[in-house]
C-alpha positions as CSV (number, residue, x, y, z in Angstrom):
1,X,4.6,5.6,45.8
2,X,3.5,9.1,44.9
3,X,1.5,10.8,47.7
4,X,-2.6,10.3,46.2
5,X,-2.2,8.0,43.4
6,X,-3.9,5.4,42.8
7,X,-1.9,1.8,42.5
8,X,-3.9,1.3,38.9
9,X,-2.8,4.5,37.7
10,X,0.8,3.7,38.1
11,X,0.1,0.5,36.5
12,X,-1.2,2.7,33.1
13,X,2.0,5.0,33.3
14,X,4.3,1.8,33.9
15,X,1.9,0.0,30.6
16,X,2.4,3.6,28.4
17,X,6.1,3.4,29.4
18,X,6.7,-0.3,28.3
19,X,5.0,0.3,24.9
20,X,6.9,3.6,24.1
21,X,10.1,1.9,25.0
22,X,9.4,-1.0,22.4
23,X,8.5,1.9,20.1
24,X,12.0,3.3,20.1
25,X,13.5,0.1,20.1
26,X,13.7,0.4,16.4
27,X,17.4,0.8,15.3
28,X,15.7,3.3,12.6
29,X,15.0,7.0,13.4
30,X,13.1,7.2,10.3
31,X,10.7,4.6,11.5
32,X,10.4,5.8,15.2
33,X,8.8,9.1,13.4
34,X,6.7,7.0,11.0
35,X,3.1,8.7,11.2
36,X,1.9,5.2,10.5
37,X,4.0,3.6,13.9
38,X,3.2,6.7,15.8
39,X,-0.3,6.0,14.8
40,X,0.3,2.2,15.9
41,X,1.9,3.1,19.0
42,X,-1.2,5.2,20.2
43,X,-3.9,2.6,19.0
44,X,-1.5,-0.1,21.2
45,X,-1.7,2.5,24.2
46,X,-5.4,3.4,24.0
47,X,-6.3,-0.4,23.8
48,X,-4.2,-1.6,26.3
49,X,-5.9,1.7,28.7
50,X,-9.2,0.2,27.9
51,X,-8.9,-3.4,27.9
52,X,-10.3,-3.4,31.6
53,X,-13.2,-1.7,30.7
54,X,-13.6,-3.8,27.3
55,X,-17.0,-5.0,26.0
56,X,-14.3,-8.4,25.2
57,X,-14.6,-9.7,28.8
58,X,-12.6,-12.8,28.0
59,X,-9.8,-11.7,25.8
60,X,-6.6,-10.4,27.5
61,X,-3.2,-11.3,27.9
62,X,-1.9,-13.9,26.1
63,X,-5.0,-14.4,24.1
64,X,-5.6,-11.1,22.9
65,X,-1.9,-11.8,21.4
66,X,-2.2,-15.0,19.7
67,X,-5.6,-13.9,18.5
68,X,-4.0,-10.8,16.6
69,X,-1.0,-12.9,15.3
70,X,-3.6,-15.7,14.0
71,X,-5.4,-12.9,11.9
72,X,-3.7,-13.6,8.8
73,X,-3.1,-17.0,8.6
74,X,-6.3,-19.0,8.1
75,X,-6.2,-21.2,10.9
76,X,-9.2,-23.4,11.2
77,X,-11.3,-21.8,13.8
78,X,-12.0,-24.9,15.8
79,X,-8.4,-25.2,16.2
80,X,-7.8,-21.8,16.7
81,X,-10.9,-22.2,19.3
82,X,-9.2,-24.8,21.3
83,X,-5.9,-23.5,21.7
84,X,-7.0,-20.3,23.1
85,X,-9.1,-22.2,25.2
86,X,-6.4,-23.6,27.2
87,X,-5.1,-20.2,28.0
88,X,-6.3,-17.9,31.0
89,X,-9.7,-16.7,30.7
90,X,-13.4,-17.8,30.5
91,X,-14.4,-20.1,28.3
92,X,-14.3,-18.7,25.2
93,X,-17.2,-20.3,22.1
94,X,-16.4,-20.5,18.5
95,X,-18.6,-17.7,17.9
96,X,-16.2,-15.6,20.5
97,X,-13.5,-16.3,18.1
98,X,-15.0,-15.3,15.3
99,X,-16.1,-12.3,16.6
100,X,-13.5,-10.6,17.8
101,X,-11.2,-11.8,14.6
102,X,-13.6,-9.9,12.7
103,X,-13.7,-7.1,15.2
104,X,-9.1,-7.1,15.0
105,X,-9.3,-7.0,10.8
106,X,-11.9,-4.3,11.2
107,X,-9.3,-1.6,13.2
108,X,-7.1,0.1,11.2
109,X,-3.2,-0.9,9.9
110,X,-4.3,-4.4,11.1
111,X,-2.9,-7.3,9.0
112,X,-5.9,-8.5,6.7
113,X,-6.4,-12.4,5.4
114,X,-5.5,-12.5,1.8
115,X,-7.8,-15.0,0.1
116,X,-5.5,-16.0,-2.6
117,X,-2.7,-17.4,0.3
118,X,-5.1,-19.2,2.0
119,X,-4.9,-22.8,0.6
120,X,-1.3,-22.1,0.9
121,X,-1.6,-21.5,4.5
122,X,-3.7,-24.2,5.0
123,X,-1.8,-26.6,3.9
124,X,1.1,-25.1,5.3
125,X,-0.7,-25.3,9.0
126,X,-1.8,-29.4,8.2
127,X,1.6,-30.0,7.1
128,X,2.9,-28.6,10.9
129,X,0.3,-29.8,12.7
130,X,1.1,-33.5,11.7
131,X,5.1,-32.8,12.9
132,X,3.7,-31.6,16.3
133,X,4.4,-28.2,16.0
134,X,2.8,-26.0,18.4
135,X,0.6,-23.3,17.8
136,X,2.2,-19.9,18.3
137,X,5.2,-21.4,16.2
138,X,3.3,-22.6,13.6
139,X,1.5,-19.3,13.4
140,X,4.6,-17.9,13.1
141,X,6.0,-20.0,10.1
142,X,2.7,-18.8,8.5
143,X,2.9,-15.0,8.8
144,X,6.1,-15.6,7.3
145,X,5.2,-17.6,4.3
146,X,2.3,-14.9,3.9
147,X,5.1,-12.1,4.3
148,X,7.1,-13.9,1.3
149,X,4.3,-14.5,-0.9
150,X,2.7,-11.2,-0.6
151,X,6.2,-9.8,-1.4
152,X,6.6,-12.1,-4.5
153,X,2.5,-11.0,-5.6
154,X,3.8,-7.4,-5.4
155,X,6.7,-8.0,-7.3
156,X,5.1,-9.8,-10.1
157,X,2.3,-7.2,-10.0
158,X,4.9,-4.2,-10.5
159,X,6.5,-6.4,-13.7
160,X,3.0,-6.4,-15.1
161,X,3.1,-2.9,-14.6
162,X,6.0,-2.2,-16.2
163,X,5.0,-4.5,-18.9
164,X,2.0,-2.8,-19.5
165,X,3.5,0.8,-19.4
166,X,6.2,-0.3,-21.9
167,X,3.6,-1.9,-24.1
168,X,1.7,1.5,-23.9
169,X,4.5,3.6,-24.5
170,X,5.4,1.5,-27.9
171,X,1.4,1.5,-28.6
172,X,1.7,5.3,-28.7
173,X,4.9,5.6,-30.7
174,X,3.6,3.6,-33.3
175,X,0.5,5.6,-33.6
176,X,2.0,9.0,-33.9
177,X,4.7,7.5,-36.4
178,X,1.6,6.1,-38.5
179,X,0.0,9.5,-38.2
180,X,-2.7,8.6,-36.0
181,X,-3.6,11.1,-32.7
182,X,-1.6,9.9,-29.5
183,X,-1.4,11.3,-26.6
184,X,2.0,12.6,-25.3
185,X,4.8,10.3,-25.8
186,X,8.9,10.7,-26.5
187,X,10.5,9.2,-29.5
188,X,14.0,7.2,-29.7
189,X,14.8,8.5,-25.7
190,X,14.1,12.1,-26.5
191,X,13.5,14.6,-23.8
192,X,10.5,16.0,-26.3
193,X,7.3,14.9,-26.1
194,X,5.2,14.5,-29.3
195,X,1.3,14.4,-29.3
196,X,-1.0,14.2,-32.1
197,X,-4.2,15.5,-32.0
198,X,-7.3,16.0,-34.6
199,X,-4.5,15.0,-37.1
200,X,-2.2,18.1,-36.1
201,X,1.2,17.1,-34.1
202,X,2.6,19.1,-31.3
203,X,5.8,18.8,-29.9
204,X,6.9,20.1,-26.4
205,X,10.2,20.6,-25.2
206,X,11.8,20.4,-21.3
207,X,13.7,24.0,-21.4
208,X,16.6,24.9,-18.5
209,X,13.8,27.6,-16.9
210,X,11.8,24.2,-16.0
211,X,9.0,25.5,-19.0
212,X,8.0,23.6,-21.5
213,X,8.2,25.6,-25.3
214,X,5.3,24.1,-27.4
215,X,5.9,23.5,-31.5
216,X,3.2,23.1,-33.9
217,X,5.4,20.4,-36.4
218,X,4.7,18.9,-39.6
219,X,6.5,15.9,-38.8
220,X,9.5,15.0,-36.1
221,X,12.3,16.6,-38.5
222,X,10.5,19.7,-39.1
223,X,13.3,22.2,-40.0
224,X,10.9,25.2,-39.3
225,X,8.6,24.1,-36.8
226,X,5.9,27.1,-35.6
227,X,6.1,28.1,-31.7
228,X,3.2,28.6,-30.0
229,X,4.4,29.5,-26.3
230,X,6.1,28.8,-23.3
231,X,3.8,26.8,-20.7
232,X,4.8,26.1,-16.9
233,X,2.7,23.2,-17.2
234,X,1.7,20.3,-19.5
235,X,-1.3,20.6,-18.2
236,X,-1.7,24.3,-19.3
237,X,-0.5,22.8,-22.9
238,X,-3.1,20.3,-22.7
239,X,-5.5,22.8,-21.7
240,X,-4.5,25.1,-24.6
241,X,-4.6,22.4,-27.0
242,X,-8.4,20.8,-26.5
243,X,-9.2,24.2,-28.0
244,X,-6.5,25.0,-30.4
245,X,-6.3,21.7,-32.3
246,X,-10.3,22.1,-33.4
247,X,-9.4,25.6,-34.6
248,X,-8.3,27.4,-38.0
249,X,-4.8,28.2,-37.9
250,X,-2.6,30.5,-40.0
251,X,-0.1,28.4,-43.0
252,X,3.4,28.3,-42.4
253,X,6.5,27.2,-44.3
């Protein structure tokens, strides 16, 4: 032992030590310099520094653990209640457990209880408990049948998406080909963009110098379309054009 420190301070260095080494466990570099796991690792090491100082008297160890993993998973809180209760610690009352599970979903990256899985997870917990599974396993099986069906909901939300966007972007093509104002939109694949707006159309056109070369057109095929500029931005086009489009403007061929 090191001359003048104190037995419980090499117990913190020794804790900090374990919980950096799980840190860069991870086969991935990228993820060891996460900001989000860094933040994670930090959140770990403060709480585990002040767990003996805690206002949570009775939750440590092995507790604390199966507390955090339950989170998600909608287990009944009596049951929840009794299996923590035959862990070490003072007694613990249902009101202690739903307390500090409210207290765990309130800290930040914490794993939240998604409404919509929890029939599914109940069901999923009656159906182990009648086989005799045991807690922590079952509590595992859940967090993964919440891990696969909050894949599949973000999966099915991103088709909707892409539904949606594709409906949009034919919503808009038809509107500018029926000579209605649309907001930017390419035709038939095309690099170019075509807007309509107060009945005028515009078209706008990617250039190698990463500009974009703005056309006042009388229709797609305009042989002799009028330039208006170059423009570093759409933006500065759109900008131009909530003027322009409300103003007189000179005849061309």
């Amino acid at each position: 032992m090191v001359k003048g420190y104190k037995v419980s301070n090499i117990d913190r260095i020794d804790t900090i030590r374990r919980l950096i080494n799980e840190h860069n466990k991870s086969p991935s570099l990228r993820q060891i310099r996460d900001p989000v796991a860094i933040y994670k690792l930090a959140s770990d090491i403060v709480r585990r520094m002040d767990r003996s100082t805690s206002v949570w008297q009775k939750w440590e160890g092995a507790r604390e653990q199966l507390a955090r993993a339950a989170v998600p998973c909608w287990i009944p809180i009596e049951d929840l209640l009794e299996e923590l209760n035959r862990l070490p610690g003072g007694r613990l009352t249902k009101t202690d457990v739903e307390q500090r599970l409210l207290a765990i979903i309130e800290e930040p990256y914490e794993a939240y209880p998604n409404d919509k899985l929890r029939e599914g997870c109940l069901a999923l917990y009656e159906k182990e408990k009648a086989m005799g599974t045991e807690m922590v396993a079952t509590i595992g099986s859940i967090r993964d049948y919440v891990a696969s069906e909050e894949e599949r909901q973000r999966y099915e939300r991103q088709q909707r998406w892409r539904a949606q966007q594709a409906e949009e972007r034919e919503m808009r093509v038809a509107l500018f080909r029926a000579g209605a104002d649309c907001p930017w939109t390419p035709l038939d694949g095309s690099k170019e963009l075509y807007r309509r707006i107060n009945g005028r159309a515009y078209r706008a056109t990617p250039t190698a110098d990463k500009l974009w070369l703005l056309h006042r057109i009388h229709s797609v095929n305009d042989p002799k379309p009028m330039q208006i500029g170059k423009y570093k931005r759409r933006g500065d086009i759109n900008k131009l054009l909530t003027t322009m489009a409300y103003e007189d403007e000179p005849r061309w061929n």
